[in-house]
NUTIRO-944419 format. One line per 3 residues: for each residue x, y, z of C-alpha. Coordinates in Angstrom, 2 decimals, m for minus. Example, Ala and Ser with C-alpha at 12.3 -4.5 7.8 and 13.67 -1.06 7.14 Angstrom:
REM NUTIRO-944419
12.30,m4.50,7.80  13.67,m1.06,7.14
END
This chain:
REM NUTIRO-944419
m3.88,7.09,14.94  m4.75,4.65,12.37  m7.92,6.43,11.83
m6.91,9.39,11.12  m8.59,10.22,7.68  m11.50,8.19,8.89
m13.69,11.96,9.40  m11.41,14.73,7.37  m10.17,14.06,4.07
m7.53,16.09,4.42  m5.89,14.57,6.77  m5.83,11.39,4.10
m2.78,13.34,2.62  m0.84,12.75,5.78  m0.74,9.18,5.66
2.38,7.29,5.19  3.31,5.18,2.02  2.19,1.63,2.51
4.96,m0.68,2.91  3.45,m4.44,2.81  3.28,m5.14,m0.90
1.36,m7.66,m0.07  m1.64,m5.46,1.29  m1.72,m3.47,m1.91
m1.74,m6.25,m4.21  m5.44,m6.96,m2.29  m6.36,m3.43,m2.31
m5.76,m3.48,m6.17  m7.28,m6.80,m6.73  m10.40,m5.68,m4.38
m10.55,m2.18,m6.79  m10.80,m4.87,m9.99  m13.82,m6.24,m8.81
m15.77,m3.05,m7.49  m17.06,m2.53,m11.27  m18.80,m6.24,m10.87
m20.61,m5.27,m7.65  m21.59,m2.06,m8.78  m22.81,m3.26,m11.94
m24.32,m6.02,m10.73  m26.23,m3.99,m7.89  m24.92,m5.92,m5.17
m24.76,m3.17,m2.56  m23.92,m5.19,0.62  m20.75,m6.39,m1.74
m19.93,m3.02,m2.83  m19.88,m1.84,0.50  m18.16,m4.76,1.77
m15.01,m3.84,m0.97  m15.32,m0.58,m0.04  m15.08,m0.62,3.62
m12.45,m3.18,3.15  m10.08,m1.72,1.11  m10.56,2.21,2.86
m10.08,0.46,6.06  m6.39,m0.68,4.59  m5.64,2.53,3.59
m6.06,4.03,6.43  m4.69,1.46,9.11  m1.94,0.59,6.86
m0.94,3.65,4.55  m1.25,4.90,1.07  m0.25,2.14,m1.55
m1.02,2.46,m5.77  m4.35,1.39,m4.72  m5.05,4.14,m2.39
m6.18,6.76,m4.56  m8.99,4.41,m5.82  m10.25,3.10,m2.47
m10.24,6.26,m1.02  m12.70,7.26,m4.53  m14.70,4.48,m3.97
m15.48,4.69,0.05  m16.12,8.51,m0.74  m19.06,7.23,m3.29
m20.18,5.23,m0.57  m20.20,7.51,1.80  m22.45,9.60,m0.22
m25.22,6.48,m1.08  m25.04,6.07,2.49  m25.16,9.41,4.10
m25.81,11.90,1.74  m23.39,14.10,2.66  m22.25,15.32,m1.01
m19.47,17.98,m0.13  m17.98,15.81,2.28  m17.70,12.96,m0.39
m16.72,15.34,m3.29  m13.93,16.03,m0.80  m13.14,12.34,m0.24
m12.64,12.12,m4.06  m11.07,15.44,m4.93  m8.24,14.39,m2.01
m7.91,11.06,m3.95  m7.37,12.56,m7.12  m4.54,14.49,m5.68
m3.02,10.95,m4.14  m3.25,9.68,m7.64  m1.85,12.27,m9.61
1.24,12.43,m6.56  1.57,8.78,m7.21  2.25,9.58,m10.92
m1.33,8.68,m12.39  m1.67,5.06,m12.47  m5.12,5.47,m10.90
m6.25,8.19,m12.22  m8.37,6.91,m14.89  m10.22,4.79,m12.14
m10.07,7.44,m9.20  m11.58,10.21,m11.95  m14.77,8.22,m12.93
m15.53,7.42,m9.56  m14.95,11.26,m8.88  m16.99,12.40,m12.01
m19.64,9.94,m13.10  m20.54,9.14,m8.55  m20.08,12.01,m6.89
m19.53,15.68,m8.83  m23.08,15.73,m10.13  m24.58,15.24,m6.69
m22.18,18.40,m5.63  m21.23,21.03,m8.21  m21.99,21.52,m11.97
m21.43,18.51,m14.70  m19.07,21.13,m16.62  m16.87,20.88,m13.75
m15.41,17.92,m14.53  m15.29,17.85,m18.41  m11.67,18.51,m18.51
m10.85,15.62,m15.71  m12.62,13.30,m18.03  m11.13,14.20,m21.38
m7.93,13.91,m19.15  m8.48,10.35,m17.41  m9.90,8.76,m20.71
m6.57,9.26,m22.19  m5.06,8.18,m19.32  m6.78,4.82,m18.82
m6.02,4.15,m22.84  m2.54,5.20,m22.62  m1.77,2.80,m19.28
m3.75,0.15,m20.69  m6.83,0.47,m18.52  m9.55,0.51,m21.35
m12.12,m0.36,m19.14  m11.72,3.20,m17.58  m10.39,4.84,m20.17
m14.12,4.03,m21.93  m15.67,4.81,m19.01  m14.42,8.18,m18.27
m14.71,8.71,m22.63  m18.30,8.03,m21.83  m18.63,9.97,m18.97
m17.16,12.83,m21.10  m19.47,12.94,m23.88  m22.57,12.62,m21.50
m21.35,15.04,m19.33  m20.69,17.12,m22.23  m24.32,16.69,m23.44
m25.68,17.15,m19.55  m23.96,20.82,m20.10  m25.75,22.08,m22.78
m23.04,22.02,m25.48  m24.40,22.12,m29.30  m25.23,18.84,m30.71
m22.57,18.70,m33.40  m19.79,19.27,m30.57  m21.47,16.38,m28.86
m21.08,14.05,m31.41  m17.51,15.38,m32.48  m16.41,14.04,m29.02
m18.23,10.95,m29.36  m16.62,10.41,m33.06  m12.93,11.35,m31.03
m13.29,8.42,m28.90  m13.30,6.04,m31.77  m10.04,7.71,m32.96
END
């Protein structure tokens, strides 16, 4: 039913395309102002957007926003629950939506995915490539608040994983570029 990636992300991939423009033009706007409630360390709003927007998805289908709601409920899932492999799956399956959908998330969907939820599940290494990736992405498509983000969240990561100093601050010095 219209739950049906509520428990197995998986099944998030069977979901038809969303059809109400309408509904994804709030799912994106709701996405734009996650940052603000995370940043701003209003949990109950957070979770609110969250809840919200992964509650469209799955009643209504998989829009351009999908990909990031999905992300997002699958880092609140894991603040709430703890249940790390279950939300690296959340976020690994949207990944996959985005890139199907041609990428226009990806920037977002891969920060949530990296800098939320792969640390708290597998090495930091393992997503040094996705960020590299989704930085260039987010400049690219004009998203340069995610495209610094995940540039960020690639030269910390890269620091997290041992690499030598000077390769550190190489990528650093690429970001300016």
């Amino acid at each position: 039913g219209a739950l049906a990636g509520a428990n197995e992300p998986s099944a998030l991939l069977d979901l038809p395309p969303l059809d109400d423009p309408a509904i994804d033009r709030a799912v994106m706007l709701t996405l734009r102002l996650q940052p603000s409630a995370s940043m701003a360390q209003d949990r109950d709003l957070f979770a609110l957007l969250a809840l919200t927007n992964y509650l469209s998805v799955l009643e209504h289908g998989l829009g351009i926003g999908a990909p990031g709601a999905i992300a997002v409920f699958g880092s609140l899932e894991l603040l709430m629950t703890g249940a790390a492999a279950q939300a690296h799956a959340r976020t690994t399956i949207a990944l996959e939506v985005a890139r199907r959908q041609g990428g226009m998330l990806l920037s977002y969907t891969a920060f949530v995915h990296s800098w939320l939820v792969n640390h708290w599940y597998g090495p930091p290494a393992d997503v040094l490539a996705l960020t590299r990736e989704a930085s260039g992405v987010g400049f690219e498509s004009g998203d340069l608040l995610f495209g610094s983000f995940n540039a960020a969240a690639h030269v910390v990561t890269l620091a997290l994983s041992g690499a030598p100093l000077d390769e550190v601050v190489a990528a650093a010095d690429e970001c300016h570029e």
